[in-house]
Biopython code that builds the backbone (N, CA, C, O; Angstrom):
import numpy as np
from Bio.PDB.StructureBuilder import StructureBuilder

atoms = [
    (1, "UNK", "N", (78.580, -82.236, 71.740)),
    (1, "UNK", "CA", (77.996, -82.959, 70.635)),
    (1, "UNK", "C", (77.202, -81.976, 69.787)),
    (1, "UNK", "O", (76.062, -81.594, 70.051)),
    (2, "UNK", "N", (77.828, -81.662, 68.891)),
    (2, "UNK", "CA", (77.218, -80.478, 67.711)),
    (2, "UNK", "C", (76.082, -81.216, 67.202)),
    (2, "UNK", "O", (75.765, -82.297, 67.700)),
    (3, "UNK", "N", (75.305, -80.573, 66.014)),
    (3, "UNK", "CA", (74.639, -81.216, 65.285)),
    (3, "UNK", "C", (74.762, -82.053, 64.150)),
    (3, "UNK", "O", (73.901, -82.506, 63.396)),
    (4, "UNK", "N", (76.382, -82.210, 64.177)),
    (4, "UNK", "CA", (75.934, -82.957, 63.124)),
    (4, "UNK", "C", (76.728, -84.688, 63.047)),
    (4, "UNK", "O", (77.300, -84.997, 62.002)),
    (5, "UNK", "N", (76.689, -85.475, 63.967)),
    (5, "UNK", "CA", (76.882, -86.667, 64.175)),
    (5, "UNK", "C", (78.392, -86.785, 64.090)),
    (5, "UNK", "O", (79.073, -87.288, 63.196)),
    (6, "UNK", "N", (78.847, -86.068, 65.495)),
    (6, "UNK", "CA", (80.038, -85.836, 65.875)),
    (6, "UNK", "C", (80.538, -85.489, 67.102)),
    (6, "UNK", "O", (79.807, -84.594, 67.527)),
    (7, "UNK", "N", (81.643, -85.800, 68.110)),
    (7, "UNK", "CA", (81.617, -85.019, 68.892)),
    (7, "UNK", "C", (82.897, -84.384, 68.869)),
    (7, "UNK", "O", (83.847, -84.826, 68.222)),
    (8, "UNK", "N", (82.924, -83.545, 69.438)),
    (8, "UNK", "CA", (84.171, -81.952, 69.537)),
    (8, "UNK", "C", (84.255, -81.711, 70.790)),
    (8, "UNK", "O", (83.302, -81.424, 71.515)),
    (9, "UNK", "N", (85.776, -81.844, 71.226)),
    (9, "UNK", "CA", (86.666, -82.552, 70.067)),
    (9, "UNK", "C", (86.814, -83.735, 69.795)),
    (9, "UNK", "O", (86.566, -84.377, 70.816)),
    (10, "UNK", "N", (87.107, -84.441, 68.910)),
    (10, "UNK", "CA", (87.234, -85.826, 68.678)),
    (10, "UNK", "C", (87.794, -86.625, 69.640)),
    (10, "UNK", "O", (87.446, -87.769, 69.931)),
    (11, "UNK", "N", (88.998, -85.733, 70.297)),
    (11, "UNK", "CA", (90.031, -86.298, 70.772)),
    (11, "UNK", "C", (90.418, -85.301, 71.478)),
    (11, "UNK", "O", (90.898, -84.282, 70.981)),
    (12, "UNK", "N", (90.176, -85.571, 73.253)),
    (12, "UNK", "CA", (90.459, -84.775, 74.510)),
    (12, "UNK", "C", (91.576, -85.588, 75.395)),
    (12, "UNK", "O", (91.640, -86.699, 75.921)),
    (13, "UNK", "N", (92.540, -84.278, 75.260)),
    (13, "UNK", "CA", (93.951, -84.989, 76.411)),
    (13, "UNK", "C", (93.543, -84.440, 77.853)),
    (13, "UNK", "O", (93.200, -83.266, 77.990)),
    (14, "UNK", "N", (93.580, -85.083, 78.621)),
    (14, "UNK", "CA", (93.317, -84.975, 79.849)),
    (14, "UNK", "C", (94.366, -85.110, 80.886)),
    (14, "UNK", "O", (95.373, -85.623, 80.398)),
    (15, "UNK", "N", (94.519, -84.761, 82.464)),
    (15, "UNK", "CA", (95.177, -85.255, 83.265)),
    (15, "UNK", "C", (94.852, -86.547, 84.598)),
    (15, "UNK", "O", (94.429, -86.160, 85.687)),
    (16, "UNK", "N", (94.989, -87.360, 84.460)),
    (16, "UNK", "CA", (94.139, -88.221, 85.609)),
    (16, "UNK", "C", (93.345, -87.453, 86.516)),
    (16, "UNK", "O", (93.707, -86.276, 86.552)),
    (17, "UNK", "N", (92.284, -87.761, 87.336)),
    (17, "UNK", "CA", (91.185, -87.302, 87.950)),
    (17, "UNK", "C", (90.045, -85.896, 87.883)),
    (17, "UNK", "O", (89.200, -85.447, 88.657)),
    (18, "UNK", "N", (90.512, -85.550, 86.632)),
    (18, "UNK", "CA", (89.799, -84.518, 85.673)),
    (18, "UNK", "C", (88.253, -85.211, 84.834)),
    (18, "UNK", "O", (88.377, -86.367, 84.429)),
    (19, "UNK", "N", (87.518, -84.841, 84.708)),
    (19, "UNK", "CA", (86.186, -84.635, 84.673)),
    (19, "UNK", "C", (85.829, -84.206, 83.098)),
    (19, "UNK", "O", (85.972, -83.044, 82.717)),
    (20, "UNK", "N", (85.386, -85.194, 82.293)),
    (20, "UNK", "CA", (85.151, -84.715, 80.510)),
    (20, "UNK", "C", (83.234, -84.428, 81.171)),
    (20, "UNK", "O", (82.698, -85.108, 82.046)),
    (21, "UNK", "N", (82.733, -83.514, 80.583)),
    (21, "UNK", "CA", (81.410, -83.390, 80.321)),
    (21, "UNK", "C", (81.100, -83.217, 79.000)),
    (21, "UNK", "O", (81.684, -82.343, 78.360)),
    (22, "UNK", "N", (80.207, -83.970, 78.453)),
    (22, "UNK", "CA", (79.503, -84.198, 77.150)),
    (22, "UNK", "C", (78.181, -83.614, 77.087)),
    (22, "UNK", "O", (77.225, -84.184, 77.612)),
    (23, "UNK", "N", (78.040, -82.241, 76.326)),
    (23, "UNK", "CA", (76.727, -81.823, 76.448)),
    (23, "UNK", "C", (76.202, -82.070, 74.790)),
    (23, "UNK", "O", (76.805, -81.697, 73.784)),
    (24, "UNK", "N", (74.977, -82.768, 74.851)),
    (24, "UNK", "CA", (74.354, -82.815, 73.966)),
    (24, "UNK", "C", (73.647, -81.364, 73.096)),
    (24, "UNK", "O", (72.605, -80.906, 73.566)),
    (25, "UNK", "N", (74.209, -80.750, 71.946)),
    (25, "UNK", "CA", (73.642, -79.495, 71.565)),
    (25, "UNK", "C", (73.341, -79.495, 70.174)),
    (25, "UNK", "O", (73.428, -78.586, 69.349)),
    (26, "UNK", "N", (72.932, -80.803, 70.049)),
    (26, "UNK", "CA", (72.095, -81.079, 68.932)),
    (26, "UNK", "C", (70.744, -80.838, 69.551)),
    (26, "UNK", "O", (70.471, -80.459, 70.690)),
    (27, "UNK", "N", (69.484, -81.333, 67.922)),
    (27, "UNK", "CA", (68.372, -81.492, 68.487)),
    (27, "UNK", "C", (67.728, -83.222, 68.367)),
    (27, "UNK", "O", (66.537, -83.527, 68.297)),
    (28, "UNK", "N", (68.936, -84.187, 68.372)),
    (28, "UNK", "CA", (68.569, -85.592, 68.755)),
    (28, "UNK", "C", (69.425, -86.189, 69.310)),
    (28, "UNK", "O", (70.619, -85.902, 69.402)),
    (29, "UNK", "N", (68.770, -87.210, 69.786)),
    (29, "UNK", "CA", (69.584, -88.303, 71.088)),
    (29, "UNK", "C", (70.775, -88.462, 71.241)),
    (29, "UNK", "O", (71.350, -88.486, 70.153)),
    (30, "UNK", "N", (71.389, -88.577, 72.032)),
    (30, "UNK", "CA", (72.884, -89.632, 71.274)),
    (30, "UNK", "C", (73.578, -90.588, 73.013)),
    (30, "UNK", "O", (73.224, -90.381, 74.174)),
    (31, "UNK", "N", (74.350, -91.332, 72.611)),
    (31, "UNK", "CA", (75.067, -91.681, 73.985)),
    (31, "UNK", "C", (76.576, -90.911, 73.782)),
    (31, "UNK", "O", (77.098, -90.185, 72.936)),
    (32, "UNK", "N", (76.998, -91.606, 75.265)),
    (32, "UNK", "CA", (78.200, -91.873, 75.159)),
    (32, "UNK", "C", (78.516, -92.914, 75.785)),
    (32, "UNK", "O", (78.254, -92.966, 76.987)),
    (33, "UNK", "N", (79.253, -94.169, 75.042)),
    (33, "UNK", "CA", (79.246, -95.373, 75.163)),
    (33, "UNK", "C", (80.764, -95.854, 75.046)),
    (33, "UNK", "O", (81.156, -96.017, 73.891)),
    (34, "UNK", "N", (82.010, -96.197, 76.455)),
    (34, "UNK", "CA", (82.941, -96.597, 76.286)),
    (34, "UNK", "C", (82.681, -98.377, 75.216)),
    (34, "UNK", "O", (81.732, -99.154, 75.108)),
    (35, "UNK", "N", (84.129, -98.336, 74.622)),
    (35, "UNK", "CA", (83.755, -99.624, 73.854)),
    (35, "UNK", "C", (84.935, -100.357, 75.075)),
    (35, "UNK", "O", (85.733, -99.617, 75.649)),
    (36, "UNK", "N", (84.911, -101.481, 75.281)),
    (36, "UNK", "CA", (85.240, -102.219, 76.522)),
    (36, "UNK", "C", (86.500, -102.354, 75.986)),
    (36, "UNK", "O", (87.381, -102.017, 76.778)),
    (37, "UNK", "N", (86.963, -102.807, 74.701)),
    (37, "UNK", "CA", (88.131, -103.457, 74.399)),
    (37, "UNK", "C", (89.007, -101.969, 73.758)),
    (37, "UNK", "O", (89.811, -102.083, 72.833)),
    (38, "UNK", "N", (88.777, -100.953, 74.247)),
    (38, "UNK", "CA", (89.295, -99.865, 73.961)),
    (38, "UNK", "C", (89.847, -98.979, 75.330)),
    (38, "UNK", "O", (90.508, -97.948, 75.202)),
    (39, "UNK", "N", (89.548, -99.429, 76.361)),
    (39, "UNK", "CA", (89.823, -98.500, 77.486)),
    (39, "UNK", "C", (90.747, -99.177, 78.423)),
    (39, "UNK", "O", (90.528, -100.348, 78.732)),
    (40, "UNK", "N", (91.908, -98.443, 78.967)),
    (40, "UNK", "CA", (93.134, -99.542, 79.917)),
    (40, "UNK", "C", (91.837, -100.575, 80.643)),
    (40, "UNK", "O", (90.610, -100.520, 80.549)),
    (41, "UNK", "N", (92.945, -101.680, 81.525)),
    (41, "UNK", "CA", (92.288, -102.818, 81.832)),
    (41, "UNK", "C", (91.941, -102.293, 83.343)),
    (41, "UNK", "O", (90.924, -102.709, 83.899)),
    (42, "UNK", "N", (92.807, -101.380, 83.980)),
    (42, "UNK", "CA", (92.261, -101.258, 85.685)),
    (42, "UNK", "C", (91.114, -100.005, 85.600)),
    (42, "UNK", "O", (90.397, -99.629, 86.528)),
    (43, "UNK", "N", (91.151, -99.500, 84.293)),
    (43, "UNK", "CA", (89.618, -98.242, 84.019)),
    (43, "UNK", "C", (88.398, -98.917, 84.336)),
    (43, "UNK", "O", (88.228, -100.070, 83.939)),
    (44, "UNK", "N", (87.410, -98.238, 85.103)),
    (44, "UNK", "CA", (86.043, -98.215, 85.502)),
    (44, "UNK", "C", (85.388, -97.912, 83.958)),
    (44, "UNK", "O", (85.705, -96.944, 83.266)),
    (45, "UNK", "N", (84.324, -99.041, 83.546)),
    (45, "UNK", "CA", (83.731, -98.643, 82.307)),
    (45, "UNK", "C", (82.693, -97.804, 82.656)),
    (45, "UNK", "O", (82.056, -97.639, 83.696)),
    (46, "UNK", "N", (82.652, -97.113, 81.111)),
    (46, "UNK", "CA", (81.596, -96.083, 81.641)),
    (46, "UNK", "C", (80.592, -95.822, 80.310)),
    (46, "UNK", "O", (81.129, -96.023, 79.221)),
    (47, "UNK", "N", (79.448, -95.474, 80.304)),
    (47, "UNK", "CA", (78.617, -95.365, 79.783)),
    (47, "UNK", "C", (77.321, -94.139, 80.146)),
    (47, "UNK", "O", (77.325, -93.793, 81.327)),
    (48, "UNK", "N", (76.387, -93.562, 79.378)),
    (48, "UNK", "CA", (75.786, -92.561, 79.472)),
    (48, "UNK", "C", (74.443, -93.257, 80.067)),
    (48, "UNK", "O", (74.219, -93.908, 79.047)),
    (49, "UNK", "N", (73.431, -93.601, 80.889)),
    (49, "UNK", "CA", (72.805, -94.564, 81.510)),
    (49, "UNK", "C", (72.906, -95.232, 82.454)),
    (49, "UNK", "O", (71.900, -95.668, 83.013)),
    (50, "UNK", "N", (74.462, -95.566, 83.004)),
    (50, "UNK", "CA", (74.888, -95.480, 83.811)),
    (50, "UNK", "C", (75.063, -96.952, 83.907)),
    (50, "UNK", "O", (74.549, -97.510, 84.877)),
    (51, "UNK", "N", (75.960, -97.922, 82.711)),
    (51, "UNK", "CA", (75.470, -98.982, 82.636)),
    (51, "UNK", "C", (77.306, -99.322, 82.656)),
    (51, "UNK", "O", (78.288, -98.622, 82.408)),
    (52, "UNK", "N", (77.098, -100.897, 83.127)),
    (52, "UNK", "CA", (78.617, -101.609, 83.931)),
    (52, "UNK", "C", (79.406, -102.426, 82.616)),
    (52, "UNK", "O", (80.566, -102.838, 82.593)),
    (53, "UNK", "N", (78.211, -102.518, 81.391)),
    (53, "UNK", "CA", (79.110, -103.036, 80.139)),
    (53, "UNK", "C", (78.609, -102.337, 78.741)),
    (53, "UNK", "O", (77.622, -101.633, 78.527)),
    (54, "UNK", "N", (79.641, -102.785, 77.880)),
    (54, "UNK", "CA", (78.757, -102.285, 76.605)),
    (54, "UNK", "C", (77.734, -103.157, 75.878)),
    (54, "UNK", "O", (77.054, -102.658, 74.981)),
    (55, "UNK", "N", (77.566, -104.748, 76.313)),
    (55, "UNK", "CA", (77.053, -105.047, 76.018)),
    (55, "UNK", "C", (75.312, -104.573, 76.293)),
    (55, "UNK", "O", (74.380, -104.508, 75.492)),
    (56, "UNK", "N", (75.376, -104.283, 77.831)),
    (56, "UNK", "CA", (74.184, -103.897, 78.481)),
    (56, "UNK", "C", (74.004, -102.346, 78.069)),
    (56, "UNK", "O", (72.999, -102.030, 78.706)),
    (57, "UNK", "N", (74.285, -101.585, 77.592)),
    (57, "UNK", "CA", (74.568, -100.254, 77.006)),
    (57, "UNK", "C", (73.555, -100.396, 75.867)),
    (57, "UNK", "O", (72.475, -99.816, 75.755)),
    (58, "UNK", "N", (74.150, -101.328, 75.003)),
    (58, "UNK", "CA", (73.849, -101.652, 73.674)),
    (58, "UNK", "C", (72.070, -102.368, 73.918)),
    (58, "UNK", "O", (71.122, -101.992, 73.228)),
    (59, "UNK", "N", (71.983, -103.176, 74.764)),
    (59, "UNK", "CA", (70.967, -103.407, 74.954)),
    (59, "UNK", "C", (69.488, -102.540, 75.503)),
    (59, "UNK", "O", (68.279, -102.673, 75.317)),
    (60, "UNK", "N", (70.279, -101.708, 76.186)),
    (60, "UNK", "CA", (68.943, -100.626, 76.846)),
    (60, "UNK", "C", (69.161, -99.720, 76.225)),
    (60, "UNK", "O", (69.320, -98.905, 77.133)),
    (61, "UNK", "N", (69.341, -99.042, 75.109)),
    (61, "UNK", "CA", (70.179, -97.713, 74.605)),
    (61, "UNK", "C", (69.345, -96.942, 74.989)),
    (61, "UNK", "O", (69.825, -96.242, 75.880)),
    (62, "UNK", "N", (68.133, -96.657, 74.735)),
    (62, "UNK", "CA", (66.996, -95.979, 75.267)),
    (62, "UNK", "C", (67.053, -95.598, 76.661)),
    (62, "UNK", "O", (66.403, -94.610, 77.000)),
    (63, "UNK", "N", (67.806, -96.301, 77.618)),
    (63, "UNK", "CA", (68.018, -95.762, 78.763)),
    (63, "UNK", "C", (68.933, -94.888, 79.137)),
    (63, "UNK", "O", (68.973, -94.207, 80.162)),
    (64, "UNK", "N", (70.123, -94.981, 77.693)),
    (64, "UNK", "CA", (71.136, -94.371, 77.732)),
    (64, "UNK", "C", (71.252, -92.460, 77.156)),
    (64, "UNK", "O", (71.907, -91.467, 77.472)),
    (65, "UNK", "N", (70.230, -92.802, 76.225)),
    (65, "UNK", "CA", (70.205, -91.554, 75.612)),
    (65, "UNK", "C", (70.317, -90.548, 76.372)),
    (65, "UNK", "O", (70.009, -90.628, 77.561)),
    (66, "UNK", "N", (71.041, -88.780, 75.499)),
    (66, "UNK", "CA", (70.864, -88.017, 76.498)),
    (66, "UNK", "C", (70.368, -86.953, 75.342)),
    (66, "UNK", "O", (70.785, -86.630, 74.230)),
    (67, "UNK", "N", (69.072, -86.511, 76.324)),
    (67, "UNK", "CA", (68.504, -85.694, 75.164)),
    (67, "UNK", "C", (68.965, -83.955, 74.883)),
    (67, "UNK", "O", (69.837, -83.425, 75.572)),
    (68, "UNK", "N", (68.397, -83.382, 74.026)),
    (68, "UNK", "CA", (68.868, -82.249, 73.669)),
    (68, "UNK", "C", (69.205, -81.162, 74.602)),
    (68, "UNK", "O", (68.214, -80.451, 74.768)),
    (69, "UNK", "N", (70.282, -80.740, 75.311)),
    (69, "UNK", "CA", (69.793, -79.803, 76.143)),
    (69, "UNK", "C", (70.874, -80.500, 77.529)),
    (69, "UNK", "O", (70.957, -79.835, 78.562)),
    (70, "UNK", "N", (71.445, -81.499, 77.445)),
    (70, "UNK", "CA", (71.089, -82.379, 78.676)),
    (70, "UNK", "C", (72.511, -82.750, 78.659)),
    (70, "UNK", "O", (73.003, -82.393, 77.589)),
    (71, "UNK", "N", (73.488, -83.414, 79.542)),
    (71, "UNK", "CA", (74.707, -83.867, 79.473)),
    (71, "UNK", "C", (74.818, -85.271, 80.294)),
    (71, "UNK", "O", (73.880, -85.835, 80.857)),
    (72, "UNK", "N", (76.132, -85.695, 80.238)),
    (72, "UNK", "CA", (76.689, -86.908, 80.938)),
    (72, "UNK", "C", (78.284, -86.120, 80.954)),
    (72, "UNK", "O", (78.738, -85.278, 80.180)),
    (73, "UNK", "N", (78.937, -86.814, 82.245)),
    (73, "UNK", "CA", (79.872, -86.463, 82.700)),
    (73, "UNK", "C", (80.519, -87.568, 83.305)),
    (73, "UNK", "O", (79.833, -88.271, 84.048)),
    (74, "UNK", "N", (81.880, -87.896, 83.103)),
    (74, "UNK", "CA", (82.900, -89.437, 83.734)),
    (74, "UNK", "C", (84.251, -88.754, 84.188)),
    (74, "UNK", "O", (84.856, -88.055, 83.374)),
    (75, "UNK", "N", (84.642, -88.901, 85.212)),
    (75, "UNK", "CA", (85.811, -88.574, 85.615)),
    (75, "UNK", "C", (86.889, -89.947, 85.694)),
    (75, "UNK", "O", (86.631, -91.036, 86.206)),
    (76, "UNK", "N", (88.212, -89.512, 84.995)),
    (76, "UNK", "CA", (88.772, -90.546, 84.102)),
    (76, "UNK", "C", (90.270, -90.529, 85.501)),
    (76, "UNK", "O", (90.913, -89.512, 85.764)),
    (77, "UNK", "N", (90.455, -91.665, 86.055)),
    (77, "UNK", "CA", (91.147, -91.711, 87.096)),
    (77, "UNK", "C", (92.563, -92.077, 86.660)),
    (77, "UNK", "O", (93.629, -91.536, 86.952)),
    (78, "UNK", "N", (92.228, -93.453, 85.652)),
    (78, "UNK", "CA", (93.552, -94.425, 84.893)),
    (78, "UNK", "C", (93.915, -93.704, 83.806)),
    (78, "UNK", "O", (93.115, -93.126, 83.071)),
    (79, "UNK", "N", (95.785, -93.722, 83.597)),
    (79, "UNK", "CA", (96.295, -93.066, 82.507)),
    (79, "UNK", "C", (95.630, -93.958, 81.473)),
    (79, "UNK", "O", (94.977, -94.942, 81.818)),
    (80, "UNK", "N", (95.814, -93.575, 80.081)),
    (80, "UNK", "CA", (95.632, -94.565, 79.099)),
    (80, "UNK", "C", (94.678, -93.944, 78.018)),
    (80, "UNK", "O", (94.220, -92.803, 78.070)),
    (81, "UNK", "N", (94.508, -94.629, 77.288)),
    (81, "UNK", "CA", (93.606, -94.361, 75.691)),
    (81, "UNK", "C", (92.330, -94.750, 75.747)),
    (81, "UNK", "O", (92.072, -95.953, 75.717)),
    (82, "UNK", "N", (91.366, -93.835, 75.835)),
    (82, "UNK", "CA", (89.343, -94.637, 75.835)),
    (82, "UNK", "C", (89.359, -94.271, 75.004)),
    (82, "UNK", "O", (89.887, -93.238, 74.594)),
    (83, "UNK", "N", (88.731, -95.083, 74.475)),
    (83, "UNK", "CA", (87.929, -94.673, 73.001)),
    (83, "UNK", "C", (86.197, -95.119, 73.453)),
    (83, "UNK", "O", (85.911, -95.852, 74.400)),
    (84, "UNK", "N", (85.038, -94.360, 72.356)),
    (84, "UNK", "CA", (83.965, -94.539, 72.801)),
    (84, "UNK", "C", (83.024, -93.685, 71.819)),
    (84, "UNK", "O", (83.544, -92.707, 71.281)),
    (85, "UNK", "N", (81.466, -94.025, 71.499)),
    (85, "UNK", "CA", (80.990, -93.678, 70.689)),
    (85, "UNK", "C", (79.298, -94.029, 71.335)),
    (85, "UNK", "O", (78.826, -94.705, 72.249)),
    (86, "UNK", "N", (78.667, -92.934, 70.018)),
    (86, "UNK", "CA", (77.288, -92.882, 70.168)),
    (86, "UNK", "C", (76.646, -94.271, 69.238)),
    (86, "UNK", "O", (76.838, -94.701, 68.100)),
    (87, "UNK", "N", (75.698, -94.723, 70.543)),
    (87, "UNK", "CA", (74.892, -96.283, 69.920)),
    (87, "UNK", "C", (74.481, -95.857, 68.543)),
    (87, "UNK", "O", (74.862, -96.509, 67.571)),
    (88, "UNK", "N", (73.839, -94.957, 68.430)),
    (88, "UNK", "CA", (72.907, -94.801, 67.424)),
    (88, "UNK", "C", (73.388, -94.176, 66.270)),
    (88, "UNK", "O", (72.822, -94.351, 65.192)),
    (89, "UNK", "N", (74.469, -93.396, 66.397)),
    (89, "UNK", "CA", (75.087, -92.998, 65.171)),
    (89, "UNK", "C", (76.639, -93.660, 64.855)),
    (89, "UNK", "O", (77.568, -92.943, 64.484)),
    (90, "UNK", "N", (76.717, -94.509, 64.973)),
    (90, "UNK", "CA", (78.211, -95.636, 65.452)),
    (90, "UNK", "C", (78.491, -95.598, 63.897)),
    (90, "UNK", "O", (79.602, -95.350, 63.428)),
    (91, "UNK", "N", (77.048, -95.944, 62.939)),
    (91, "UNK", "CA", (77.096, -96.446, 61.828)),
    (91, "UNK", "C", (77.853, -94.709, 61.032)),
    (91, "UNK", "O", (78.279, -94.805, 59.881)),
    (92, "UNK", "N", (77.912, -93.753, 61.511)),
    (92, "UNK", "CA", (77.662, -92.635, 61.043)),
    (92, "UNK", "C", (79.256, -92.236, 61.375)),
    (92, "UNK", "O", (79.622, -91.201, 60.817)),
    (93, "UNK", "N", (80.229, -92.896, 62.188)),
    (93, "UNK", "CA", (81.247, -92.723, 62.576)),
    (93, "UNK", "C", (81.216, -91.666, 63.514)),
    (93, "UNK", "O", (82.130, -90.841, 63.521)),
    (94, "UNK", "N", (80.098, -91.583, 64.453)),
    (94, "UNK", "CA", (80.196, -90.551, 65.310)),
    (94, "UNK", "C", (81.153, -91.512, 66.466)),
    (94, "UNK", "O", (80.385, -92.220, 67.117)),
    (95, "UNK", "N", (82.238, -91.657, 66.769)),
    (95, "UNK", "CA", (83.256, -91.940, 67.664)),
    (95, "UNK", "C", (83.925, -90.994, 68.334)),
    (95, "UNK", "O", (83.751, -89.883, 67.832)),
    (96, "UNK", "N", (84.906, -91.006, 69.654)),
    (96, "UNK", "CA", (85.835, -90.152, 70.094)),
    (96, "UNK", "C", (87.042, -91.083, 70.823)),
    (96, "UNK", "O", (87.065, -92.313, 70.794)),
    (97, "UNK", "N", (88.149, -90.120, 71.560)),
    (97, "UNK", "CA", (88.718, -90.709, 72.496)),
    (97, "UNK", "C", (89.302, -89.455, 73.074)),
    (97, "UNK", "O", (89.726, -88.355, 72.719)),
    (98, "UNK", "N", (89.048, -90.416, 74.488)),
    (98, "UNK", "CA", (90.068, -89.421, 76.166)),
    (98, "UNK", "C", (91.289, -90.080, 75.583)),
    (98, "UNK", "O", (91.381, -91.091, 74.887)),
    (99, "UNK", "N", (92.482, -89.003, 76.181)),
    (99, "UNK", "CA", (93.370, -89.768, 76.237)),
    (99, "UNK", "C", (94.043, -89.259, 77.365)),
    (99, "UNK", "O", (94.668, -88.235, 77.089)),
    (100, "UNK", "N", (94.144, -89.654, 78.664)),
    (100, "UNK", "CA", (94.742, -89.301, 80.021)),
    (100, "UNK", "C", (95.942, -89.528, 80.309)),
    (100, "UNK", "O", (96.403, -90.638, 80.578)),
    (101, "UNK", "N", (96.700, -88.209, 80.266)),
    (101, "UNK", "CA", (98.084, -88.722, 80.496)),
    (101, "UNK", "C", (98.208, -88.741, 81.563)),
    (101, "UNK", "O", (99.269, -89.126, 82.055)),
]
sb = StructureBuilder()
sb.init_structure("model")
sb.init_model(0)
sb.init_chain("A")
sb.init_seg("    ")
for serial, (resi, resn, name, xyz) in enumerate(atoms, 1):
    if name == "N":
        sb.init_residue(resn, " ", resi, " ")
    sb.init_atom(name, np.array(xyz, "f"), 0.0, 1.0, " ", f" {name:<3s}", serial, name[0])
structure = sb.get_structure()
Protein backbone atom coordinates (compact mmCIF):
# COMPACT_ATOMS: atom_id res chain seq x y z
CA UNK A 1 0.00 0.00 0.00
CA UNK A 2 1.99 3.05 -1.43
CA UNK A 3 1.09 6.44 -0.53
CA UNK A 4 -1.13 7.31 -2.45
CA UNK A 5 -4.67 5.57 -1.97
CA UNK A 6 -3.87 2.46 -3.75
CA UNK A 7 -2.69 -0.83 -3.53
CA UNK A 8 0.17 -2.54 -5.82
CA UNK A 9 -0.57 -4.45 -7.45
CA UNK A 10 -4.08 -3.94 -8.08
CA UNK A 11 -4.45 -7.29 -9.12
CA UNK A 12 -2.34 -10.44 -7.69
CA UNK A 13 -2.56 -14.01 -9.45
CA UNK A 14 -1.87 -16.45 -7.04
CA UNK A 15 -1.72 -20.32 -6.63
CA UNK A 16 -4.11 -21.91 -3.95
CA UNK A 17 -2.49 -22.05 -0.42
CA UNK A 18 -0.03 -19.15 -1.06
CA UNK A 19 0.04 -16.28 1.36
CA UNK A 20 -0.68 -12.30 -0.07
CA UNK A 21 0.96 -9.89 2.63
CA UNK A 22 -0.20 -6.29 2.58
CA UNK A 23 2.27 -3.92 4.02
CA UNK A 24 1.10 -0.62 4.77
CA UNK A 25 3.99 2.04 3.42
CA UNK A 26 2.13 4.93 3.53
CA UNK A 27 2.02 7.38 6.39
CA UNK A 28 -1.97 6.68 7.13
CA UNK A 29 -4.31 3.96 8.08
CA UNK A 30 -5.91 1.80 5.74
CA UNK A 31 -7.65 -1.84 5.83
CA UNK A 32 -7.94 -4.61 3.96
CA UNK A 33 -11.47 -5.52 3.75
CA UNK A 34 -12.84 -8.66 1.58
CA UNK A 35 -16.32 -7.41 0.14
CA UNK A 36 -18.53 -10.67 0.87
CA UNK A 37 -20.41 -10.70 -2.42
CA UNK A 38 -17.09 -10.69 -4.27
CA UNK A 39 -15.18 -13.74 -3.01
CA UNK A 40 -16.10 -17.71 -4.18
CA UNK A 41 -18.88 -19.08 -1.84
CA UNK A 42 -16.67 -22.07 0.02
CA UNK A 43 -13.74 -18.93 0.70
CA UNK A 44 -13.10 -18.10 4.42
CA UNK A 45 -13.85 -14.21 4.63
CA UNK A 46 -11.25 -12.21 5.53
CA UNK A 47 -10.58 -8.93 6.80
CA UNK A 48 -7.60 -6.81 8.42
CA UNK A 49 -8.90 -6.95 12.34
CA UNK A 50 -9.60 -10.10 12.08
CA UNK A 51 -13.30 -9.79 11.60
CA UNK A 52 -15.95 -12.88 10.23
CA UNK A 53 -18.07 -10.19 8.01
CA UNK A 54 -17.93 -7.04 6.21
CA UNK A 55 -20.57 -5.84 7.78
CA UNK A 56 -18.72 -6.10 11.27
CA UNK A 57 -15.45 -4.79 9.47
CA UNK A 58 -17.34 -1.79 8.48
CA UNK A 59 -18.54 -1.35 11.86
CA UNK A 60 -15.28 -1.48 14.03
CA UNK A 61 -12.95 -0.10 11.26
CA UNK A 62 -10.82 1.33 13.90
CA UNK A 63 -10.09 -2.08 14.95
CA UNK A 64 -9.22 -2.90 11.59
CA UNK A 65 -6.75 -0.38 10.66
CA UNK A 66 -3.19 -1.16 9.96
CA UNK A 67 -0.92 1.48 10.73
CA UNK A 68 2.15 2.80 8.98
CA UNK A 69 4.89 0.47 9.13
CA UNK A 70 2.69 -2.56 9.94
CA UNK A 71 1.01 -5.41 7.71
CA UNK A 72 -1.90 -8.01 7.46
CA UNK A 73 -1.47 -11.23 5.75
CA UNK A 74 -4.50 -14.07 4.40
CA UNK A 75 -3.61 -17.19 2.91
CA UNK A 76 -6.11 -17.82 0.02
CA UNK A 77 -6.96 -21.73 -0.05
CA UNK A 78 -10.25 -21.55 -2.72
CA UNK A 79 -9.62 -21.05 -6.52
CA UNK A 80 -11.62 -18.02 -7.58
CA UNK A 81 -11.83 -14.07 -7.84
CA UNK A 82 -11.64 -11.77 -4.24
CA UNK A 83 -12.04 -8.66 -4.64
CA UNK A 84 -11.55 -6.22 -1.54
CA UNK A 85 -10.78 -2.72 -0.44
CA UNK A 86 -9.73 -0.11 2.14
CA UNK A 87 -12.86 1.16 4.58
CA UNK A 88 -11.65 4.46 4.55
CA UNK A 89 -10.51 5.22 1.21
CA UNK A 90 -13.35 2.97 -0.70
CA UNK A 91 -14.68 6.49 -1.64
CA UNK A 92 -11.15 7.15 -3.23
CA UNK A 93 -11.32 3.84 -5.29
CA UNK A 94 -8.60 2.41 -3.33
CA UNK A 95 -9.85 -1.39 -4.27
CA UNK A 96 -7.92 -4.68 -5.36
CA UNK A 97 -8.33 -8.34 -6.29
CA UNK A 98 -6.55 -11.99 -5.61
CA UNK A 99 -7.21 -13.96 -8.19
CA UNK A 100 -6.22 -17.79 -7.31
CA UNK A 101 -5.90 -20.04 -9.88
Amino acid sequence: MPGDLRFEPKTATIEPGETVTWTNESDIDHTVTAYEDEIPDEATYFASGGFESERTARNRVTEGLIASGENYEHTFEEPGTYGYFCIPHEGSGMVGTVRVK
